[in-house]
C-alpha positions in Angstrom: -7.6 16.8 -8.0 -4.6 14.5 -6.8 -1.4 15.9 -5.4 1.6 14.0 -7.1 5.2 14.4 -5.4 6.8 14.7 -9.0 10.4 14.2 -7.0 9.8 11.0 -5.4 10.9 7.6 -6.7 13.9 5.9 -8.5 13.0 7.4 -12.1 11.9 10.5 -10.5 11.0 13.4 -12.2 10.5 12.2 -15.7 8.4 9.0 -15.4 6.3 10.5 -12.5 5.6 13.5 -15.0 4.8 11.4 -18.0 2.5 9.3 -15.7 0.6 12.0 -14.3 0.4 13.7 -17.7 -1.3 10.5 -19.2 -3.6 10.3 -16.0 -4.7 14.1 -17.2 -5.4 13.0 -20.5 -7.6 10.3 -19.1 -9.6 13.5 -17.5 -8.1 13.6 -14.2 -7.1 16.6 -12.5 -3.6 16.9 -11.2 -1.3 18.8 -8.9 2.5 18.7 -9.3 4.7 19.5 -6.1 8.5 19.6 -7.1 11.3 21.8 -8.7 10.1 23.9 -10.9 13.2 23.5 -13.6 12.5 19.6 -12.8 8.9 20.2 -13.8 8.8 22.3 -16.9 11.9 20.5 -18.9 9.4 17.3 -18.6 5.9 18.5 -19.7 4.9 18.2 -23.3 4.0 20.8 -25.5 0.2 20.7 -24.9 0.2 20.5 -21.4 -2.0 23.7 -21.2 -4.7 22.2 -22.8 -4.9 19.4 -20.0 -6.0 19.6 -16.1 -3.1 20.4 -14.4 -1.5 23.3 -12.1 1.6 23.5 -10.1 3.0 23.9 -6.6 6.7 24.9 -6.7 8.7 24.3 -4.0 12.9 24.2 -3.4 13.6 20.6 -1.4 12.9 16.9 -2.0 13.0 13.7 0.2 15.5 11.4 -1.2 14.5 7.7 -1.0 17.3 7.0 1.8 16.5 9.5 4.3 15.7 9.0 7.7 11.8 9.5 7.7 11.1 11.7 10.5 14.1 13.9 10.4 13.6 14.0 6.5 10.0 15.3 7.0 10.7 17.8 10.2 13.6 19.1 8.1 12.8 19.9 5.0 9.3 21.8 4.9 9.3 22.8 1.8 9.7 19.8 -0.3 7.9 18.3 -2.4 6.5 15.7 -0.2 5.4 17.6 2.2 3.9 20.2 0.4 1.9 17.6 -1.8 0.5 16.4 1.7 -0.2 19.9 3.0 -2.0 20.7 0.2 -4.3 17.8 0.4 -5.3 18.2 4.1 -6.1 22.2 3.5 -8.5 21.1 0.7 -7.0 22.3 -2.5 -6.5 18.5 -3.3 -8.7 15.7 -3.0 -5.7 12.7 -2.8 -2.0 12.2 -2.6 0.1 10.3 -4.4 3.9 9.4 -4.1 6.6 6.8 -5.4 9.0 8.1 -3.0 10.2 7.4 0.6 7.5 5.5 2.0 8.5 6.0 5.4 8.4 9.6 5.0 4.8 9.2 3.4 4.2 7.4 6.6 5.1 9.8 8.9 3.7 13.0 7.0 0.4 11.2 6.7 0.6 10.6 10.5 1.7 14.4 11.1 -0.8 15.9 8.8 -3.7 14.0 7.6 -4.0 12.2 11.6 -4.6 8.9 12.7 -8.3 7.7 12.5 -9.2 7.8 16.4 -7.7 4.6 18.5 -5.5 3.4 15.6 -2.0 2.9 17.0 0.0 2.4 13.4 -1.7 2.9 10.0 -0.8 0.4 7.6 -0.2 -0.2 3.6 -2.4 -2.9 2.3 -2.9 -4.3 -1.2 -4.8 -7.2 -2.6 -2.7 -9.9 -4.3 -3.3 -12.6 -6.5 -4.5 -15.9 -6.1 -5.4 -19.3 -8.4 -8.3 -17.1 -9.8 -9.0 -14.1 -7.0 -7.1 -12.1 -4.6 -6.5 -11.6 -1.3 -5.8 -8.0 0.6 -2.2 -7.9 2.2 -2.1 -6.0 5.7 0.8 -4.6 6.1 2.7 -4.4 3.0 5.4 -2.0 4.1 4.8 0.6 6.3 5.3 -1.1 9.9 8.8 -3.2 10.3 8.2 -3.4 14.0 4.9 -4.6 15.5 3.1 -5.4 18.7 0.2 -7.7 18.8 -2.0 -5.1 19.5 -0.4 -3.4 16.0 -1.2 -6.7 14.2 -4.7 -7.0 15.9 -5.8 -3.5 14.4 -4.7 -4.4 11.4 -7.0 -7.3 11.1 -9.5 -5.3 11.9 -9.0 -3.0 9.0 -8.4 -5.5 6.5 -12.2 -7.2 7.7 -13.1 -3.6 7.5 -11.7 -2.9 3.6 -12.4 -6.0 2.2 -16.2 -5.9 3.5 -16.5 -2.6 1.5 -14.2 -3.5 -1.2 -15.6 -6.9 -1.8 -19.3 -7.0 -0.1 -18.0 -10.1 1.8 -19.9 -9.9 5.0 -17.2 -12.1 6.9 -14.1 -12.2 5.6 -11.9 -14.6 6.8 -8.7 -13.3 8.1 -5.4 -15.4 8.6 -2.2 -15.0 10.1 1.2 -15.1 8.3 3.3 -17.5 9.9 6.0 -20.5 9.4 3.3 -22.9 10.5 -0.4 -23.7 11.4 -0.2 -24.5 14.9 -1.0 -22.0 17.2 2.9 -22.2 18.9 4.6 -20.8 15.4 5.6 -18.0 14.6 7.4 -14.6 16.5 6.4 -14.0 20.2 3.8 -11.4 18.2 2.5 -13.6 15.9 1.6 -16.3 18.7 0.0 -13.7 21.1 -2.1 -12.1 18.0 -2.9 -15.6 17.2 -4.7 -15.7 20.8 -6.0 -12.1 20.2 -8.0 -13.5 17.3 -9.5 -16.0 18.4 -11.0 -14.8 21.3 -12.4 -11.6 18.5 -15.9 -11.7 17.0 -13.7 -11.6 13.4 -13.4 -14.7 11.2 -10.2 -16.1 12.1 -9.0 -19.0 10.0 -5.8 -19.5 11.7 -2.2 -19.2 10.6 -1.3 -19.7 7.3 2.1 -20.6 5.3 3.5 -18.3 2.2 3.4 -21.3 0.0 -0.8 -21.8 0.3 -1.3 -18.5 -0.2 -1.9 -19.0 -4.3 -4.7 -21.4 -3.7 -8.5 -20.5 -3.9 -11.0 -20.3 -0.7 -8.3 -20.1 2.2 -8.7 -16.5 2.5 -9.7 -13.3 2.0 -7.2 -10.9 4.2 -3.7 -11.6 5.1 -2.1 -10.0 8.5 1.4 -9.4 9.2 4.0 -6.7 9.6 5.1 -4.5 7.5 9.0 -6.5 7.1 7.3 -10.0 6.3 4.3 -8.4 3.9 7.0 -6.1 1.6 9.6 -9.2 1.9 6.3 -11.8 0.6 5.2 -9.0 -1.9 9.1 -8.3 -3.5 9.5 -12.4 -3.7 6.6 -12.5 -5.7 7.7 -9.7 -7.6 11.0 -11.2 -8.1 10.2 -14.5 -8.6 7.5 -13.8 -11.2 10.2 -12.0 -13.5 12.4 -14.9 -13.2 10.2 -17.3 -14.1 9.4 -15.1 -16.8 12.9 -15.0 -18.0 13.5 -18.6 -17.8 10.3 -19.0 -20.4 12.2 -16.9 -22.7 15.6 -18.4 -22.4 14.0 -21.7 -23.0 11.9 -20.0 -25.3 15.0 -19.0 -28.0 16.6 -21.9 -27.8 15.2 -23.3 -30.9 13.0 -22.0 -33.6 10.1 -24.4 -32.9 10.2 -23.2 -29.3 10.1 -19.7 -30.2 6.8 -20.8 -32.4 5.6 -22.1 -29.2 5.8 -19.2 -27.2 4.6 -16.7 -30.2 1.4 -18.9 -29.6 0.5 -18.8 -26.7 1.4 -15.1 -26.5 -1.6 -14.4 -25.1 -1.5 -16.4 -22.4 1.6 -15.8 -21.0 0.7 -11.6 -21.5 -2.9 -12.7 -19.2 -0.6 -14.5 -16.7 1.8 -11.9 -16.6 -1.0 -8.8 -16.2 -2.4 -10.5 -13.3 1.3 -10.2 -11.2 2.1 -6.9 -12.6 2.4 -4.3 -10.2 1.7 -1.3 -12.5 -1.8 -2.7 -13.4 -2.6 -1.0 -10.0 0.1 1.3 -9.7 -0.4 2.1 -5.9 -1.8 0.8 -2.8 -3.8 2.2 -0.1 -2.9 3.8 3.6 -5.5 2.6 5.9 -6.2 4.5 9.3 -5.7 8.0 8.1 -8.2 10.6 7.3 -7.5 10.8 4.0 -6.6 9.3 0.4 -2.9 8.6 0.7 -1.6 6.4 -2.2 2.2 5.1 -2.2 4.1 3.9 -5.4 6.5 1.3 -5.9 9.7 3.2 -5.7 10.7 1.9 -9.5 7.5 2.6 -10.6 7.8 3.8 -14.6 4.9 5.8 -16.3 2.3 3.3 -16.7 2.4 2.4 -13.0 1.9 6.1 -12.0 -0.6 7.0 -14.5 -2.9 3.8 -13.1 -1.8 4.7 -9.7 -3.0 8.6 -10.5 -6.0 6.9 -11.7 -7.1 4.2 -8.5 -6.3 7.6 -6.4 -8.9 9.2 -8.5 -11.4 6.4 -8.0 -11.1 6.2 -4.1 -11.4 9.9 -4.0 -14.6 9.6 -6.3 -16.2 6.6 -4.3 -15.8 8.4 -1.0 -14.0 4.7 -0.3 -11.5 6.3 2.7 -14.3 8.1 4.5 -16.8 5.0 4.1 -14.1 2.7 5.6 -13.5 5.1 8.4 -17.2 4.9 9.4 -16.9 0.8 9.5 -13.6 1.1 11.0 -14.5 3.1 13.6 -17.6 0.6 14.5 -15.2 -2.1 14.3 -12.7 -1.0 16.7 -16.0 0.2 18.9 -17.1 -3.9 19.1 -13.7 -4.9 19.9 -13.5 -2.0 22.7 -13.1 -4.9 25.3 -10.2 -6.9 23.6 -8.1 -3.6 23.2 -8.4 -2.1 26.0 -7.7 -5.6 28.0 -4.4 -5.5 25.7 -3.4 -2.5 26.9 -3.5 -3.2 30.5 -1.6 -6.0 29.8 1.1 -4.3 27.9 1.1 -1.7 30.6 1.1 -3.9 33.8 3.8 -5.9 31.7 6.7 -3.1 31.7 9.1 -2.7 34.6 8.4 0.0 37.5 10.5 2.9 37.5 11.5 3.4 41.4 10.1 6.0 43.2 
C-alpha cells in the first residue's frame, strides 16, 4: 500500500486524487492522508470498488513553509501523517508532490538516516543521446560540504550498480570546467576526495556534454545546481517545443510537415517528460520515500504512485541499503580522515 499526501503540490487535491485513483485501477493499493471534505468531493463514484482507504487528518504543509518548523508544528497534517503511517507499517511507501523540504526533513525525523549518512539526497536518471544518467542531488541539499558530495557519490555507484548491473559506474563531478582547479571550494576538494576513492571517477564534467553517450553513468552535485540543471532542461525542452509549433503553423505545408513526423516529435518529447516517471527517489533513508514535481498533474502522480509500487515490490530501498552500507564500510578511511580534517579545521573556542 502507498501513502499519498493528497494536500501536497500546486494542483493539490484534485490531480493528486485523480492520479492515485488511476494508480488503484492499475491494482495498486492506496492510502490518502488529507482533509476529509478535500478528499470525498474528488473521488469518483466507484471508488469503493477499488483499493483504497483513508487517513483523515485537519492540517497541510503549504509548499512555502519553512520545512522544519512546518513539520514540528503541524502534527497532524497530511504530510506527516502519510509518513507516520509508513514507518508504523500500515504502508509500504510514501509519496508526495508537496514541500520537498518538508519531505526531507520528516523522512529524516521518522523513517532515519541509513547509519553514517550525513544528508540523504534526491536522485533521478536523466536523459542522454540514447541512455541516461542518475542525477545526485536533484533537490534536496542547497548547501553541501565535500564530505556531503563525497556520500553522494557513493550512493549514486551504489543505485546505479543495482539499478543498472553496471559493476563500475563511472561517476563525474558537475562543474564549470574539467580541470581539477574549477569549480566551488566544494567541488575542488570533492574532486580530490574522489580521486584518491576506490570509485570510478571520470573527472569533472560541463552541463553542456552531459547529452552525449559513454561519459557517464552518475552525475554528483548539490542539490541547488542538480534542481537548477533539471528545471533548465525542463524549461528548455518546452520551448523548443513551442518554437516547432510556431514555426510549425506558419504555413500549411509546414503544418503537413509536422503532422508527419508526429511520431517523432511525441518519442522525443516522452523521453524528456517528467510525468513518464512521475517521482524520484530519496536515497539514505530506511524507507521508500518518493517526491513529485510540485506541478505534477494526474498522469505524473498516477506513474509516480506506480514506480513507488515497483521499489516497494523489488525490495529496491532495502537492497541498496545493504550495498550502501558496504560501500561507505570500504571508504571507512577516506571519511573518517575527512572528518578530522573538518574538525581540526574550525576555530577553538577559549577555555
Amino acid at each position: 500500500m502507498i501513502a499519498v499526501d493528497i494536500m501536497g503540490g500546486d494542483n493539490a487535491p484534485h490531480a493528486i486524487i485523480e492520479g492515485a485513483v488511476r494508480a488503484a485501477r492499475c491494482g495498486v493499493p492506496v492510502l490518502l492522508c488529507g482533509v476529509q471534505e478535500a478528499i470525498t468531493v474528488a473521488l469518483p463514484s466507484d471508488w469503493k470498488e477499488l483499493p483504497i482507504s483513508f487517513q483523515f487528518c485537519d492540517e497541510q504543509i503549504a509548499m512555502d513553509e519553512e520545512p522544519s518548523r512546518a513539520v514540528r508544528k503541524k502534527k497532524n497534517s497530511s504530510l506527516v501523517r502519510a509518513m507516520k503511517v509508513m514507518v508504523d507499517g500500515t504502508a509500504d511507501a510514501f509519496f508526495s508532490a508537496g514541500n520537498s523540504g518538508a519531505v526531507l526533513v520528516a523522512s529524516v525525523l521518522f523513517s532515519g538516516r541509513v547509519k553514517g549518512i550525513h544528508r540523504p539526497a534526491v536522485g533521478a536518471f536523466l536523459p542522454t543521446k540514447s541512455d541516461s544518467f542518475f542525477c545526485i542531488d536533484i533537490g534536496g541539499n542547497v548547501d553541501c560540504k565535500p564530505e556531503h558530495l563525497y556520500q553522494f557519490a557513493l550512493m549514486g555507484h551504489a543505485y546505479v550498480q543495482l539499478a543498472k548491473h553496471i559493476a563500475a559506474p563511472r561517476i563525474a563531478l558537475l562543474s564549470n570546467g574539467h580541470e581539477p582547479f574549477k569549480g566551488s571550494d566544494a567541488v575542488k576538494k570533492t574532486y580530490q576526495l574522489l580521486t584518491e576513492s576506490p570509485v570510478a571517477f571520470v573527472g569533472n564534467i560541463e552541463a553542456r556534454e552531459l547529452g552525449k553517450d559513454d561519459l557517464l553513468d552518475v552525475l554528483v552535485c548539490d542539490g541547488f545546481a542538480g534542481n537548477v540543471l533539471l528545471k533548465s532542461i525542463q524549461g528548455t525542452a518546452s520551448t523548443l517545443f513551442s518554437w516547432i509549433k510556431d514555426a510549425a503553423d506558419r504555413s500549411w505545408w509546414c503544418k503537413t510537415l509536422l503532422w508527419l513526423n508526429r511520431g517523432m516529435f511525441k518519442t522525443i518529447k516522452n523521453r524528456l517528460d517528467y510525468a513518464a516517471t512521475g517521482g524520484a527517489l530519496l536515497l539514505g533513508v530506511n524507507h521508500p520515500v518518493i517526491l513529485a514535481h510540485g506541478c505534477s498533474d494526474a498522469r505524473a502522480v498516477e506513474n509516480g504512485i506506480l514506480f513507488a509500487y515497483r521499489v516497494r515490490k523489488e525490495r529496491r530501498v532495502q537492497k541498496f541499503n545493504e550495498k550502501l552500507l558496504a560501500l561507505m564500510q570500504d571508504n571507512l578511511s577516506i571519511l573518517v580522515d575527512v572528518a578530522r580534517k573538518n574538525q581540526g579545521s574550525q576555530p577553538q573556542t577559549p577555555s
